[in-house]
C-alpha positions in Angstrom: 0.0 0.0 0.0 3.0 2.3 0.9 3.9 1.9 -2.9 0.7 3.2 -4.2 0.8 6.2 -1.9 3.6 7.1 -3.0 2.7 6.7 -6.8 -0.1 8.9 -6.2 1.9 11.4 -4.3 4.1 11.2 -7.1 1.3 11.2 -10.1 1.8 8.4 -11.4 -1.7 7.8 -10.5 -4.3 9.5 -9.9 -6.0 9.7 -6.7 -9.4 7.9 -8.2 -7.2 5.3 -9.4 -5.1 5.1 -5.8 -8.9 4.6 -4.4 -9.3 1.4 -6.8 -6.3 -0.3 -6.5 -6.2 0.6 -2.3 -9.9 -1.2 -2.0 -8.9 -3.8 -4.5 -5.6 -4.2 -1.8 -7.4 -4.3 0.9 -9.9 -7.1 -0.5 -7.3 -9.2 -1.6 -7.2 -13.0 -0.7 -4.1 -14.6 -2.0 -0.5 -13.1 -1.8 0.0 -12.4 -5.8 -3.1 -10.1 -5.5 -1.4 -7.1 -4.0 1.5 -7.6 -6.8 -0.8 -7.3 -9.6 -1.7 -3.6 -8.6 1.6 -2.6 -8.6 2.4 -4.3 -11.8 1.8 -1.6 -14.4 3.6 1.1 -12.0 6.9 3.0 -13.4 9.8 2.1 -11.2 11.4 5.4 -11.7 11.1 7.7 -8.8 10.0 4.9 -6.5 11.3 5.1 -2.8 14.4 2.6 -2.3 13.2 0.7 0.5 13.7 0.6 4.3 16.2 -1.5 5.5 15.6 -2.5 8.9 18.7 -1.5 10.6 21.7 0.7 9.7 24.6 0.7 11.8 27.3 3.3 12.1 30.7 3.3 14.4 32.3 6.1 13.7 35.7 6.9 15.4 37.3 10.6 14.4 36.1 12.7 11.2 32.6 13.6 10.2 29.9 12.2 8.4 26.4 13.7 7.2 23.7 11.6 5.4 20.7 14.2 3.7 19.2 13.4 0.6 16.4 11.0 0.0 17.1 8.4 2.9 14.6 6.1 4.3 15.5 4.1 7.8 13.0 2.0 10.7 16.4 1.2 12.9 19.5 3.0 13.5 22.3 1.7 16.0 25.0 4.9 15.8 28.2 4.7 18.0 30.2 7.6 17.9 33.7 8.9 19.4 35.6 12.1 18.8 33.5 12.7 15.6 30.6 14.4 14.6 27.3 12.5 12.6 24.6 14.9 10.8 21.4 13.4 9.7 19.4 15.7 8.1 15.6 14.8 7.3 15.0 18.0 5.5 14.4 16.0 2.3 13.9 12.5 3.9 11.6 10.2 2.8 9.2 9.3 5.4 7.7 5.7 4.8 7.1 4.8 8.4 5.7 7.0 11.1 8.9 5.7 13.9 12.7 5.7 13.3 14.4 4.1 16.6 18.0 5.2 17.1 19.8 3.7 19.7 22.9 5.7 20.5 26.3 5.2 22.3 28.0 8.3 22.3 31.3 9.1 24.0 33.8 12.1 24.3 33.3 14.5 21.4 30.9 12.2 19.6 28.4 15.1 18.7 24.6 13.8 16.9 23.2 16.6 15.1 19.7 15.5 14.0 18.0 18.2 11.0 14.3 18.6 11.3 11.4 19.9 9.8 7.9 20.0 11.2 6.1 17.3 11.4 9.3 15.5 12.7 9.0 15.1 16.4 12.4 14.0 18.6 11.8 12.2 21.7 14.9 11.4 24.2 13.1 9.8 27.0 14.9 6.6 26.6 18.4 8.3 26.3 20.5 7.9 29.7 23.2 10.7 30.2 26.2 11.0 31.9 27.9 13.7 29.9 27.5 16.1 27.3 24.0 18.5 26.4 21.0 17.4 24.6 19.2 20.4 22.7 15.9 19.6 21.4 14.2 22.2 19.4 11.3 21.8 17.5 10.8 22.6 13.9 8.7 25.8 13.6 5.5 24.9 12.9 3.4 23.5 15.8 0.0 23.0 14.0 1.5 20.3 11.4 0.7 16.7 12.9 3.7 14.5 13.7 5.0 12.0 10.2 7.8 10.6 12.0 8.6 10.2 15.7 12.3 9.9 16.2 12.5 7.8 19.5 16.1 7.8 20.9 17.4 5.6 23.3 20.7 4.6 24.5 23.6 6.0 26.4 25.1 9.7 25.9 28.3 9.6 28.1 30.5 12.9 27.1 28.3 13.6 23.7 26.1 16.2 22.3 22.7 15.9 21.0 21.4 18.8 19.1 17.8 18.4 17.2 17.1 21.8 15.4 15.4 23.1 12.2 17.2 24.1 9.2 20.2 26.5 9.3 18.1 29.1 7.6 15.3 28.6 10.3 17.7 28.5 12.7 19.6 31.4 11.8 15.9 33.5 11.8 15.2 32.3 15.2 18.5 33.4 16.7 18.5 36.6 15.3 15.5 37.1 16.6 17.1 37.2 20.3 19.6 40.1 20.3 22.2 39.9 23.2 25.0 42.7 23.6 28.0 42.2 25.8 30.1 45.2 27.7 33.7 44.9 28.7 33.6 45.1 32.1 38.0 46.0 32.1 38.9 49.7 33.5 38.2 51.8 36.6 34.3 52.3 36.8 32.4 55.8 35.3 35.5 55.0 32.6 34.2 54.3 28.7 33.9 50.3 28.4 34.1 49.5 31.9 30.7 48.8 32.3 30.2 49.9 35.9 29.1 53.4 37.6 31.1 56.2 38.9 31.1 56.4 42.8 29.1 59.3 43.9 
């Protein structure tokens, strides 16, 4: 069914045609009926699909996945290194991606959203390092995909934020100005009153 959703998302079909082949789907009795509706699909432009767990050990340097990327499990260890996955343009096939972290010293997860992306760290243990988790700007669009991290943070940094270009909008919008607080005070730059 996930395939003809996406055909019709995709136009291949139309959405009276997506109707008909989901009813005919959901009536079917033996295994090479579902097959049959897909048959006279085009394969081009069709989702790769899931694979059921990806694993990544990173030790020093940095690696980012964006694109068109589809995962259900990820199992990411990371040490003295930095991993950006960025779901901007991810595909979206299942409504939970489970990651199960082990992050030591310096292993930084940087996780790109967008709304309808929702992070949830209740099953992450910490003994080192910040988690940030800051939602994509829009609150009224409903949850696709609930990112469900679990695991052990022990020195590494978690960061969920929007887009650069949201983020950058967001920061600026907070304006914070800083005085030296060096020389004798009532002086220029010293930040503190003369004595009466």
């Amino acid at each position: 069914m996930e395939i003809l959703q996406v055909a019709a998302g995709d136009g291949r079909i139309t959405a009276a045609e997506l109707d008909e082949r989901l009813d005919t789907a959901l009536s079917a009795r033996t295994a090479g009926d579902p097959a049959r509706l897909t048959a006279g699909l085009p394969s081009e432009g069709m989702p790769p699909q899931a694979k059921d767990l990806v694993r990544i050990d990173q030790r020093f340097g940095d690696l980012s996945r964006t694109g068109r990327w589809v995962r259900r499990r990820m199992e990411i260890r990371l040490m003295c290194c930095e991993a950006k996955l960025d779901f901007t343009d991810a595909l979206t096939t299942h409504n939970t991606l489970h990651i199960d972290v082990g992050l030591r010293i310096g292993g930084n997860l940087i996780l790109v959203t967008r709304p309808g992306i929702v992070v949830d760290n209740d099953g992450l243990e910490r003994s080192g390092g910040e988690i940030k988790i800051r939602p994509a700007s829009d609150a009224d669009t409903s949850p696709v995909l609930r990112v469900l991290l679990a695991g052990q943070s022990r020195g590494g940094d978690i960061t969920a934020r929007p887009p650069a270009t949201e983020a950058v909008g967001a920061a600026a919008s907070h304006t914070w100005s800083a005085r030296p607080l060096s020389g004798a005070p009532g002086q220029p730059g010293s930040g503190r009153p003369a004595s009466p």
